[in-house]
N, CA and C atoms as an extended XYZ file, in Angstrom:
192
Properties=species:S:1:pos:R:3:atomname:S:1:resname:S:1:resid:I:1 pbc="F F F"
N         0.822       -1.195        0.000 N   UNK     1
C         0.000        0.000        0.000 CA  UNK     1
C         0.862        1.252        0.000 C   UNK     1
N         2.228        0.832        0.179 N   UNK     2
C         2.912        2.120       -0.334 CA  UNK     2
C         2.809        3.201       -1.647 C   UNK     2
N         2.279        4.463       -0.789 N   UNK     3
C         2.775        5.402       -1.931 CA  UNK     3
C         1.162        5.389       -2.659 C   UNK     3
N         0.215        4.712       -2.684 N   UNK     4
C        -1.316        4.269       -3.131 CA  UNK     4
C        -1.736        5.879       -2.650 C   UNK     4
N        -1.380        6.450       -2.035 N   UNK     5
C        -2.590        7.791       -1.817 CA  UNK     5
C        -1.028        9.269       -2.404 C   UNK     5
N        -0.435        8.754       -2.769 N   UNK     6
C         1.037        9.418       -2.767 CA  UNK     6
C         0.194       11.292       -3.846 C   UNK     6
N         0.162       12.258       -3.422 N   UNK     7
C        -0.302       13.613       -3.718 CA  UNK     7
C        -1.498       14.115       -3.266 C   UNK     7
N        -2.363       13.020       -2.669 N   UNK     8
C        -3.305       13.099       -1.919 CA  UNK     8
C        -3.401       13.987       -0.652 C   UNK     8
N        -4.736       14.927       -0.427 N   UNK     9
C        -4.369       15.194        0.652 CA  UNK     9
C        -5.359       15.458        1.536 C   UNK     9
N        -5.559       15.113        2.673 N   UNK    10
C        -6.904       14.851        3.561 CA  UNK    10
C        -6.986       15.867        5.095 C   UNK    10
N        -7.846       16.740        5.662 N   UNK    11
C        -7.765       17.232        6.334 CA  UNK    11
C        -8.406       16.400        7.408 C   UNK    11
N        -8.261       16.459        8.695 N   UNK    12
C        -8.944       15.661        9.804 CA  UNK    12
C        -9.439       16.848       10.756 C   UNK    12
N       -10.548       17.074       11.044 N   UNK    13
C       -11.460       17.984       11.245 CA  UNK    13
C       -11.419       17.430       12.695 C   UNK    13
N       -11.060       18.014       14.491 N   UNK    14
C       -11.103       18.046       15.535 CA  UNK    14
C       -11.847       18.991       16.270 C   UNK    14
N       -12.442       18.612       17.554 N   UNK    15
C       -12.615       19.710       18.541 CA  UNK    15
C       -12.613       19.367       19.764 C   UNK    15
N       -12.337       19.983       20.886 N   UNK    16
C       -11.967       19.651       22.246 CA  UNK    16
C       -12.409       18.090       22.671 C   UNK    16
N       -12.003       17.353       22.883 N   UNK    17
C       -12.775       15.410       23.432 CA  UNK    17
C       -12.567       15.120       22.391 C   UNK    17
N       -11.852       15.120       21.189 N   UNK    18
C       -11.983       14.063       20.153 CA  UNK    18
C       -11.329       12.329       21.111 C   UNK    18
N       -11.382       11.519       20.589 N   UNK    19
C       -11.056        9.993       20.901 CA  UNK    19
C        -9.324       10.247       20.184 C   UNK    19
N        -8.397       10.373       20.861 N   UNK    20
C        -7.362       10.339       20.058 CA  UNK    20
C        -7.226        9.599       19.215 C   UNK    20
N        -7.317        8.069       19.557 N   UNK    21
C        -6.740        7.285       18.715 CA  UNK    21
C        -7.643        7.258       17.873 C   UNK    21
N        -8.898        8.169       17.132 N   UNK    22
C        -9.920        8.308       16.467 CA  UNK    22
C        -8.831        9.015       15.429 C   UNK    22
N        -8.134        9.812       15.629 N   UNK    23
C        -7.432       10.938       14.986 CA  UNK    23
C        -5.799        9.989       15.073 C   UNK    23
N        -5.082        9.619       15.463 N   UNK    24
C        -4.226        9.456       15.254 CA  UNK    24
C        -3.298        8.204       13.912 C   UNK    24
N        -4.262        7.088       14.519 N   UNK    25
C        -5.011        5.926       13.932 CA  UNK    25
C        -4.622        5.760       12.762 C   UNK    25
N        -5.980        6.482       12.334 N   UNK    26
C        -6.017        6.804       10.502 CA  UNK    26
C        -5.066        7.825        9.759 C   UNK    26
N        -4.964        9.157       11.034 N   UNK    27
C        -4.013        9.398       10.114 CA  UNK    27
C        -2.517        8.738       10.045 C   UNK    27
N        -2.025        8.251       11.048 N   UNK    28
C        -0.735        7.488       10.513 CA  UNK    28
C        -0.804        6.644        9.229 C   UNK    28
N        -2.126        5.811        9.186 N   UNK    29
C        -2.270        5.389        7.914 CA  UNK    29
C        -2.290        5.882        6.489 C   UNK    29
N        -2.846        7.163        6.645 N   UNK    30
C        -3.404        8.143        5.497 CA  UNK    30
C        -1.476        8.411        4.817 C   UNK    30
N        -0.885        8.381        6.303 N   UNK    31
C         0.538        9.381        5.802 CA  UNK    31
C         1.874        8.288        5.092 C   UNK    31
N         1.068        6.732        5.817 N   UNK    32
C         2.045        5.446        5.485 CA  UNK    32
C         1.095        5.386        4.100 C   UNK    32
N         0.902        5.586        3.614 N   UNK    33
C        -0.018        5.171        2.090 CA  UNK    33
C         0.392        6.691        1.095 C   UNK    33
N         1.046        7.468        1.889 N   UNK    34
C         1.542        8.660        0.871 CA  UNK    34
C         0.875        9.811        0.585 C   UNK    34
N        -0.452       10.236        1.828 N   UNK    35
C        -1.208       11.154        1.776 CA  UNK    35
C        -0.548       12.305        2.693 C   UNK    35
N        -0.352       13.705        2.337 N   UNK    36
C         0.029       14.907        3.242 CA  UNK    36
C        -1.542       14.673        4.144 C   UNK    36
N        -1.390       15.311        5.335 N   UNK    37
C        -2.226       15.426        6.517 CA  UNK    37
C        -2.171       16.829        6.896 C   UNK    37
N        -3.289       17.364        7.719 N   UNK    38
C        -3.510       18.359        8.213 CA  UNK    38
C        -4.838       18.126        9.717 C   UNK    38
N        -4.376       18.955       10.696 N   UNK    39
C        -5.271       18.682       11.494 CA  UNK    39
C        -5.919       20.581       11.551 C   UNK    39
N        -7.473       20.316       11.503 N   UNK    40
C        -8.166       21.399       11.305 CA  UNK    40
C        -8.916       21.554       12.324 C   UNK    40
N        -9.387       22.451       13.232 N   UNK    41
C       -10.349       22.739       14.108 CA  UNK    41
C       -10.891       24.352       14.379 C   UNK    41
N       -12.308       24.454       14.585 N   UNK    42
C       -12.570       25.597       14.976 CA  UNK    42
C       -12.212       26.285       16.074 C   UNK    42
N       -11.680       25.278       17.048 N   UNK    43
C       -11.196       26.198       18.222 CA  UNK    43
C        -9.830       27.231       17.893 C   UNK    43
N        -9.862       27.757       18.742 N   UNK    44
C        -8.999       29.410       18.104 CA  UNK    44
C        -7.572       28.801       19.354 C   UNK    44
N        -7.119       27.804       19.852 N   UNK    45
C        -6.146       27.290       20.826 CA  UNK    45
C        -6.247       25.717       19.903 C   UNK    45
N        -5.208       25.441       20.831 N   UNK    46
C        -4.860       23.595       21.341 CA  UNK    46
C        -5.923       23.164       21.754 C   UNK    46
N        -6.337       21.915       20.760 N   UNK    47
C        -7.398       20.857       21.261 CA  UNK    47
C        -6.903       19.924       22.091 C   UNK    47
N        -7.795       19.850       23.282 N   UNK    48
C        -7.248       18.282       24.090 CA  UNK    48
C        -8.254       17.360       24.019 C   UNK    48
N        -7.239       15.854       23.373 N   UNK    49
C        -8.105       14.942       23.295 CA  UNK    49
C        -8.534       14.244       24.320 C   UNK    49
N        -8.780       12.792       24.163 N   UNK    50
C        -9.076       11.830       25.199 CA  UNK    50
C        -8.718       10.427       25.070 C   UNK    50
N        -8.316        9.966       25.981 N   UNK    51
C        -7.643        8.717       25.567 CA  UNK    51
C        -8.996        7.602       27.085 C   UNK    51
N        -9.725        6.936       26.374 N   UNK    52
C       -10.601        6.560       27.333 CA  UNK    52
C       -11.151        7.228       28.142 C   UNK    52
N       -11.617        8.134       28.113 N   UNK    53
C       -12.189        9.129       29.011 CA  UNK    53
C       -10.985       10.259       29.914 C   UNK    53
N        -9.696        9.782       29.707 N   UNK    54
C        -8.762       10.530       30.161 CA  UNK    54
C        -7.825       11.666       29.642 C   UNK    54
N        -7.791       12.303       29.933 N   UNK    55
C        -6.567       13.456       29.268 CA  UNK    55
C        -5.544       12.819       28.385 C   UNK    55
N        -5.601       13.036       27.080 N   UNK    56
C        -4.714       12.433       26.167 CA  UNK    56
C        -3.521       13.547       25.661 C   UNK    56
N        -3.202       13.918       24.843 N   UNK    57
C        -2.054       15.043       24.593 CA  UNK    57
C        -3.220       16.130       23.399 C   UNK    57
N        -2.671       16.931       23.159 N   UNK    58
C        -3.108       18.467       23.261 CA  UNK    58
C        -2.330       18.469       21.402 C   UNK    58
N        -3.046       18.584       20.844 N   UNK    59
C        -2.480       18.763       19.045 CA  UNK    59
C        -2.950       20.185       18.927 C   UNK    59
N        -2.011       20.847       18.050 N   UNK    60
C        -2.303       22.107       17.354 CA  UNK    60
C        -2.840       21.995       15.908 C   UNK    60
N        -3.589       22.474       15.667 N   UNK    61
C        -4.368       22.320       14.600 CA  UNK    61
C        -4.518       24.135       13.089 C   UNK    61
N        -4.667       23.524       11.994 N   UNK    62
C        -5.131       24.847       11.525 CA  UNK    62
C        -6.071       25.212       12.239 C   UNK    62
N        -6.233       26.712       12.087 N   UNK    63
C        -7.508       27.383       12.382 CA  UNK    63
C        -8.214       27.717       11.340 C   UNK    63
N        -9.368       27.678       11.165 N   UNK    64
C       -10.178       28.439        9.757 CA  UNK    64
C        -9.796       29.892        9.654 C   UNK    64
């Protein structure tokens, strides 16, 4: 599956509680298959996710 999404490019749309591994997951996949990534959210700061209901790590994201 190398290189199969290779110029492709997919934004992943977040906001405060996403499921990390909801977001992390796929995109490692998206980026092992040759797709650029972007993480997008309306919040105007750092989103913090959740890892089982717990404080997971904090991604910076575009802003609109």
């Amino acid at each position: 599956m190398a290189n199969t999404l290779k110029g492709e490019k997919n934004a992943s749309l977040v906001a405060d509680g996403f499921e990390q591994v909801e977001l992390t997951k796929p995109k490692q996949a998206l980026e092992d298959a040759g797709a650029k990534t972007k993480i997008v959210s309306p919040a105007e700061s750092k989103v913090q996710g959740v890892n089982l209901d717990k404080p997971a790590d904090r991604v910076s994201a575009i802003f609109p």
